[in-house]
TORROGU-103977 format. One line per 10 residues: number of its first residue (from 1); their letters; for each residue x, y, z of C-alpha. Coordinates in steps of 0.2 Angstrom, whole numbers, plus 5000, padded with zeros to 4 digits. Example, Ala and Ser with C-alpha at 12.3 -4.5 7.8 and 13.67 -1.06 7.14 Angstrom:
<sites>
1> AS> 5062/4978/5039  5068/4995/5036
</sites>
This chain:
<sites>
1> XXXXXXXXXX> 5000/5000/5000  5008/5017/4995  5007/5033/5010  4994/5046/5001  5000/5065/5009  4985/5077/5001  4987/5095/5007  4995/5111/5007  5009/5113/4994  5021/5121/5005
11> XXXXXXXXXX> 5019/5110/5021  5019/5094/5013  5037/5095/5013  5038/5096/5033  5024/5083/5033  5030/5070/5024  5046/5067/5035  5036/5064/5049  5038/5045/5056  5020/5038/5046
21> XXXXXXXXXX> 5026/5021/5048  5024/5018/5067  5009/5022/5078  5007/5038/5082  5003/5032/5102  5022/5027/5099  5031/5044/5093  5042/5053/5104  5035/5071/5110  5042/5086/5117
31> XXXXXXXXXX> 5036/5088/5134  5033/5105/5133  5019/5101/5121  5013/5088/5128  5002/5097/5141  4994/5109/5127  4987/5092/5118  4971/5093/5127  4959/5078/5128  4954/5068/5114
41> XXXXXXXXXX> 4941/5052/5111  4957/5050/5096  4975/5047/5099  4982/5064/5096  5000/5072/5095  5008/5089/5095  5024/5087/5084  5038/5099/5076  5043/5097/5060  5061/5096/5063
51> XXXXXXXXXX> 5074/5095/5077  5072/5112/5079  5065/5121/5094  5058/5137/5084  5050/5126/5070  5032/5123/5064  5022/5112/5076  5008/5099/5069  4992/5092/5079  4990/5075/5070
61> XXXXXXXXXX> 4975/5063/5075  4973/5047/5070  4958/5042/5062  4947/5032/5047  4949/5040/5031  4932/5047/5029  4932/5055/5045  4950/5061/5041  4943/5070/5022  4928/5076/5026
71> XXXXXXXXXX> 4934/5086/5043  4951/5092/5031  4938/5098/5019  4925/5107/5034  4942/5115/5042  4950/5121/5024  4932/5129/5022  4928/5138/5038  4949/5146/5037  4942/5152/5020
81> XXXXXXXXXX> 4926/5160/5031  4940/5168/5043  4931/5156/5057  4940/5157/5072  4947/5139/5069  4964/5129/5066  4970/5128/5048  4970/5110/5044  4987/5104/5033  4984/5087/5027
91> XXXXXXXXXX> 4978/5070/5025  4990/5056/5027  4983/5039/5021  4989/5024/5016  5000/5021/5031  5009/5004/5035  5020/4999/5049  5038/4989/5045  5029/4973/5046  5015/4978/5031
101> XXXXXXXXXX> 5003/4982/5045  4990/4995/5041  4988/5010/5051  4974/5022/5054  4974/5039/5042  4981/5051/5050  4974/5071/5048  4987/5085/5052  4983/5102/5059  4992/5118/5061
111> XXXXXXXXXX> 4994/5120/5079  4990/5137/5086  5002/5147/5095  4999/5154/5110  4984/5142/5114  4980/5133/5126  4967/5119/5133  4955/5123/5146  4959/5111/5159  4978/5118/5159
121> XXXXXXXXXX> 4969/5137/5160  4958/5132/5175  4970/5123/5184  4981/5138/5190  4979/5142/5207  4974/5158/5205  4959/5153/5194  4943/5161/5199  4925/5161/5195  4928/5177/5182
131> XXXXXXXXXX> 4939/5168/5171  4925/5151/5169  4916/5165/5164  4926/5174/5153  4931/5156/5144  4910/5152/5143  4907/5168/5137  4924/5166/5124  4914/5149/5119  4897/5157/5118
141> XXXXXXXXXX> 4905/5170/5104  4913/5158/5093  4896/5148/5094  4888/5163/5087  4902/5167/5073  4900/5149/5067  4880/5149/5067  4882/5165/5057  4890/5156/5045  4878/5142/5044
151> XXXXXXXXXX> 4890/5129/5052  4881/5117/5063  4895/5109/5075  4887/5098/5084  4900/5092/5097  4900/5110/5105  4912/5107/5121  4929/5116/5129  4939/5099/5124  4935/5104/5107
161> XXXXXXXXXX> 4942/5121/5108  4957/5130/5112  4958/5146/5123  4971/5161/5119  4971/5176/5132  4964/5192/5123  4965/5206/5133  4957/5204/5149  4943/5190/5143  4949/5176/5132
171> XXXXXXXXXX> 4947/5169/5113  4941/5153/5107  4946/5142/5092  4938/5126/5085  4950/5111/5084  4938/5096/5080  4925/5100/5067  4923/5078/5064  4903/5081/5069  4903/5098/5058
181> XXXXXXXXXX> 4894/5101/5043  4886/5118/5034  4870/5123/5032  4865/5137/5018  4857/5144/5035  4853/5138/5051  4836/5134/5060  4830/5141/5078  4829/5122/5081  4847/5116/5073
191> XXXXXXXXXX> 4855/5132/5084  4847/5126/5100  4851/5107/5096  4869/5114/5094  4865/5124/5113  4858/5110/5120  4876/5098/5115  4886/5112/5122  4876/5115/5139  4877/5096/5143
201> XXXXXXXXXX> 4899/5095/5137  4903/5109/5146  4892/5107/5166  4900/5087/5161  4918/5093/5160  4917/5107/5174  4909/5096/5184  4923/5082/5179  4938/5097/5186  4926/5099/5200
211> XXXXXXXXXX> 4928/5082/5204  4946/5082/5203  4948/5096/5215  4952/5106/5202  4941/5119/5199  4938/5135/5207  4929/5126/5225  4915/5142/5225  4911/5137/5206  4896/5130/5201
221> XXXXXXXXXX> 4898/5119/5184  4877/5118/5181  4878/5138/5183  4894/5144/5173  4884/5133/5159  4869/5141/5161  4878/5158/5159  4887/5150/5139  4869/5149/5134  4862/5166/5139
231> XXXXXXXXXX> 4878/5174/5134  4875/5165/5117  4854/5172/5119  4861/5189/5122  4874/5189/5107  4861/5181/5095  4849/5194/5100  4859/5209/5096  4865/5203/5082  4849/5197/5074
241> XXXXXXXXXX> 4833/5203/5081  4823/5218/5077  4826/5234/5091  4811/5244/5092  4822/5263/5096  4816/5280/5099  4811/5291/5083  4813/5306/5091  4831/5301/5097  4844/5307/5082
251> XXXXXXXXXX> 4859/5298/5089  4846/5282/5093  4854/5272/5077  4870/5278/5079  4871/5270/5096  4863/5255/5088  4877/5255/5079  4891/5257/5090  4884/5243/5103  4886/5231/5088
261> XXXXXXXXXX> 4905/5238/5085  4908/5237/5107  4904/5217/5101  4917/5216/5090  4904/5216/5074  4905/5227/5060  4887/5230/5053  4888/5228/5034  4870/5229/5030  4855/5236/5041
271> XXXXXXXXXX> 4836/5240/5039  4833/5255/5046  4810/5257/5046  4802/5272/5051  4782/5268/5058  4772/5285/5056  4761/5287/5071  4755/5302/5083  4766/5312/5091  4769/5299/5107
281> XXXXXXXXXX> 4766/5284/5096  4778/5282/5081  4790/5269/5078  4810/5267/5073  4816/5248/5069  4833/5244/5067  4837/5226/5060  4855/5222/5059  4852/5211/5041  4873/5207/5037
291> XXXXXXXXXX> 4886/5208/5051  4905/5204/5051  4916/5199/5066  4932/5207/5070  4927/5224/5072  4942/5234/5081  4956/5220/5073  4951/5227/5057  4953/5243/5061  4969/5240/5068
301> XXXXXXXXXX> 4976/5230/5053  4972/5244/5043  4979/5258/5052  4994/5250/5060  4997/5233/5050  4993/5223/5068  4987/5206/5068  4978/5203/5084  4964/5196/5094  4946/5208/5095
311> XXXXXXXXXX> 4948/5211/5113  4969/5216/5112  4964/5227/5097  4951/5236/5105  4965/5239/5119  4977/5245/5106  4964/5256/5100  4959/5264/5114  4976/5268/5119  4980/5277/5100
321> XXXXXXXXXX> 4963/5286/5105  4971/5295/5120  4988/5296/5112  4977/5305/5096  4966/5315/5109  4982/5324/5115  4989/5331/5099  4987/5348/5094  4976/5356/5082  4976/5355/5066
331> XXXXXXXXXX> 4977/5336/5069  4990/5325/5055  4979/5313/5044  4976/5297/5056  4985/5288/5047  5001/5297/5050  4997/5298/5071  4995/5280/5070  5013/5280/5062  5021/5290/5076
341> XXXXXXXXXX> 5010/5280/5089  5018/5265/5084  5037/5275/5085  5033/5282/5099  5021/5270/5110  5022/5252/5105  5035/5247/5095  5046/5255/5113  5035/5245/5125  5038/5230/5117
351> XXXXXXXXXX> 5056/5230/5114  5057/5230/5132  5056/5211/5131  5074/5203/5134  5078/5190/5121  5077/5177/5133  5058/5182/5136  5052/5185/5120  5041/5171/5113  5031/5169/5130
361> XXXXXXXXXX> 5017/5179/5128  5011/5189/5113  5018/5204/5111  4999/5214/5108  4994/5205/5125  5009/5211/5133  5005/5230/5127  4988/5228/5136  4996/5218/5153  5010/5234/5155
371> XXXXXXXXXX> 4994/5244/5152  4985/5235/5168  5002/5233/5177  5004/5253/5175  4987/5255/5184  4990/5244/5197  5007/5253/5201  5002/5269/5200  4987/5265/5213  4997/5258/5224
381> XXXXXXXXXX> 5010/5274/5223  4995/5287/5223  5002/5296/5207  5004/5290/5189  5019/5278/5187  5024/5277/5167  5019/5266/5154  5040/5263/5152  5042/5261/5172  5028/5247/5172
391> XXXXXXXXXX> 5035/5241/5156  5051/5236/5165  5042/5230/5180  5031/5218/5170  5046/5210/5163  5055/5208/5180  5040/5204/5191  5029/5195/5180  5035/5190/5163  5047/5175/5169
401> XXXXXXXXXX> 5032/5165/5175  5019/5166/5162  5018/5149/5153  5006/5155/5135  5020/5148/5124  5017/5131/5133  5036/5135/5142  5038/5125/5157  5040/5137/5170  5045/5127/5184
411> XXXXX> 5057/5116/5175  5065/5132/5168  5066/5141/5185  5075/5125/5193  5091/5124/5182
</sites>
């Protein structure tokens, strides 16, 4: 039987070197990946693609072959959407051990930096209730974002998903899309089927960590489930239903507006109806009809060339605000105070990270942490302490324990 490799023309190269012919319960992994893998009903491992530290690292599952296509195909089409999901590489079929034995097919993903499982997220010590929160309402969004696109999941759960810090809240990816298919649009009842798989997975694996000792002890799994679904209710809602607003209110659709851009949504298409009635009794409807995520990292991409999470970009954002609000009139085009904000803002406070600490944390999430660490010090000493102060501070108090790059703190603190 001959080894197949369909996918990606560029990466087929670092795929095909990879050891096909043994079992991949057998390959060797680094142990710094090892703890980012996550939980899977497959066998499932993180890989590089060569000896080198720095190079590209590969999620492959083992699985039968139609499972293997059909998801490759599902994952290709929902990168070509800009879901938030992991970019599938290829299909390896035909596998056979030294001894002619068949293997499984194997399909191989694009790990995503910076990511990490749930269980590792929520068994820090200083986990609390917030950040089960903030990770149901990450989940809730990207639930939304692929029931916009007509995509019915069907296995809606935190083990199928990977979490990367944004800001102050938390993103969240879909890494297993084997139960997935699309839909040319969704029903009330496939959305709340979808719900209904997701309330069930995710009380189940909170309750599983509760179990375990290792969940938060004043955490209630059945409640921080309940709160994924009204936060999805809540999104759906602004998103899609009709809002009755105040005719006589000028700014009424304006703010409309912005509420959908403080989501992260841009609103591409909208109905905006006007009901004639008496003087107390008219009527204004405004009906988002075509919305788009990524808001504030679109905005950012284009003034600054910054790829980011939605929550780190609004931060960004908000800080060019105030840097923009203090020039002086007549104010330089936006584009060129965006220019010197970089210069003289970001690109500094970033470059404040030794290169033995660069790589643990992304650099737009450590723009916004300086930005919270500079609050916090300045608090604390009663008068404003410097973005460059807090900078350095950050770096010496803070930096050398955070583990987003999947580093081994512990292990590294010891030699």
């Amino acid at each position: 039987m001959a080894l197949r490799i369909t996918g990606v023309g560029e990466e087929i190269a670092a795929v095909s070197g990879l050891p096909w012919n043994q079992s991949l319960e057998f390959w060797p992994e680094d142990p710094f990946l090892t703890e980012k893998r996550g939980i899977s009903r497959h066998v499932v491992r993180l890989v590089r693609s060569t000896d080198d530290p720095d190079s590209e690292v590969y999620a492959v599952k083992e699985t039968v072959s139609e499972f293997a296509n059909r998801e490759y195909k599902i994952l290709r089409e929902l990168k070509q959407l800009d879901a938030p999901s992991v970019q599938s590489v290829a299909v390896v079929e035909g596998r056979t051990d030294n001894d002619g034995e068949e293997l499984p097919c194997a399909l191989v993903t694009r790990f995503l930096p910076y990511s990490l499982p749930y269980r590792v997220l929520l068994s820090g010590k200083d986990v609390t209730a917030e950040d089960v929160t903030l990770m149901a309402n990450a989940l809730a969004l990207l639930l939304v974002r692929l029931h916009l696109l007509g995509f019915w999941w069907g296995d809606c759960s935190l083990s199928n998903t990977l979490f990367r810090r944004d800001a102050e809240g938390f993103a969240a990816y879909l890494v297993d899309a084997e139960t997935g298919e699309f839909q040319r649009s969704l029903s009330d009842g496939q959305r709340e089927h979808d719900l209904e798989i997701a309330h069930f997975n995710v009380a189940a694996e909170l309750e599983d960590l509760a179990l375990s000792g290792v969940l938060y002890a004043g955490m209630d799994p059945i409640r921080a489930s309940n709160a994924l679904i009204k936060r999805y209710h809540r999104l759906w809602a602004a998103l899609k239903e009709r809002q009755v607003l105040d005719p006589k209110d000028r700014h009424a659709v304006e703010r409309a507006m912005r509420q959908l851009h403080d989501l992260g949504f841009a609103v591409e298409e909208v109905s905006v109806q006007i009901e004639e009635g008496n003087e107390n009794s008219g009527k204004l409807y405004f009906q988002p009809k075509l919305v788009a995520a990524g808001y504030h990292k679109n905005r950012l991409r284009e003034l600054m060339g910054l790829d980011t999470e939605e929550l780190q970009a609004k931060r960004l954002l908000a800080s060019f605000d105030r840097y923009r609000g203090r020039e002086k009139s007549p104010k330089p085009p936006i584009h060129e105070s965006a220019r010197r904000w970089l210069e003289e803002t970001f690109n500094p406070t970033v470059a404040l990270i030794p290169a033995e600490l660069q790589g643990r944390i992304e650099v737009a999430q450590f723009f916004h942490e300086a930005l919270e660490h500079r609050w916090y010090l300045s608090e604390k000493a009663g008068h404003d302490v410097g973005l460059e102060f807090a900078a350095k501070s950050y770096v010496d108090e803070i930096l050398p324990f955070r583990r987003d790059s999947g580093v081994d703190v512990e292990e590294e603190s010891a030699q």
